[in-house]
C-alpha positions, 0 to 999 in steps of 0.5 A: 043335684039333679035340679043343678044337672039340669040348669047345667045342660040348659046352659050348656045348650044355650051357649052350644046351639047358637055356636053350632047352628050359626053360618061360621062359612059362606063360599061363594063361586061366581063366574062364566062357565063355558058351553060349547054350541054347535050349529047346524042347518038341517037342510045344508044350507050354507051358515056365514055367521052365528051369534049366541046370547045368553038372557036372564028373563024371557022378555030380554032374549025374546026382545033380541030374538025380534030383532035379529041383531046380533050382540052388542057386547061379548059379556055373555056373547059369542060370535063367528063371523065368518062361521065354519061349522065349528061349535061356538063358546058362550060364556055363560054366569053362574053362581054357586053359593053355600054356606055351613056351620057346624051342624049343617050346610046348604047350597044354592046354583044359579045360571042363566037359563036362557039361550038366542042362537041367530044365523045369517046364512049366505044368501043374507037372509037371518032367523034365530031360535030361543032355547033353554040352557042345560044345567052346566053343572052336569052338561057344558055343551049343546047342539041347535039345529035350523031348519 
């Protein structure tokens, strides 16, 4: 009897751990989540536009910032021209999978980290700054300040 008990809860285990253990659901939330940017000139002088880029890698943002050139496209972009001291919204992408079985679930959230911010000031003359972006899942908006 007892030999019968264990082959009986062997196979009980077989045939539950995989059912239990296997991903029977995986969500998937990707999407733009906006970040509102304020802009600021820390010595009053005038703004006439800001433009707001979000990167996935170090090297394409700081390639943008040497340039100084606006966005090409609106994907991740934001743009007021002329600008009105209003904060500027970024769309910014993000993606929030998980995935659970019976027994467990785990979860993982990607975004974009980083940011340019260029400004062109009245007198023509440009300069941009290259920030990382707050985890959007706990803050969806960010203050830039120029000297």
């Amino acid at each position: 009897m007892g030999k019968r008990l264990a082959i009986a809860v062997i196979l009980l285990l077989a045939v539950a751990a995989p059912v239990c253990l296997t991903p029977g659901q995986t969500v998937w939330d990707d999407g733009l989540w906006p970040l509102a940017v304020t802009v600021a000139s820390a010595s009053d002088r005038p703004i006439a536009s800001v433009s707001c880029e979000a990167f996935p890698s170090e090297e394409r943002a700081r390639s943008s910032l040497d340039h100084l050139a606006p966005p090409e496209t609106r994907l991740f972009s934001a743009v007021a021209d002329p600008f009105r001291g209003e904060a500027v919204e970024v769309p910014i992408p993000t993606s929030y999978k998980t995935r659970a079985a019976l027994l467990w679930s785990s979860s993982r959230y990607n975004q974009m980290r980083l940011l340019v911010v260029l400004v062109q000031y009245r007198d023509g003359q440009r300069e941009g700054r290259l920030v990382e972006l707050p985890d959007l899942r706990q803050v969806r908006s960010m203050r830039v300040e120029f000297p």
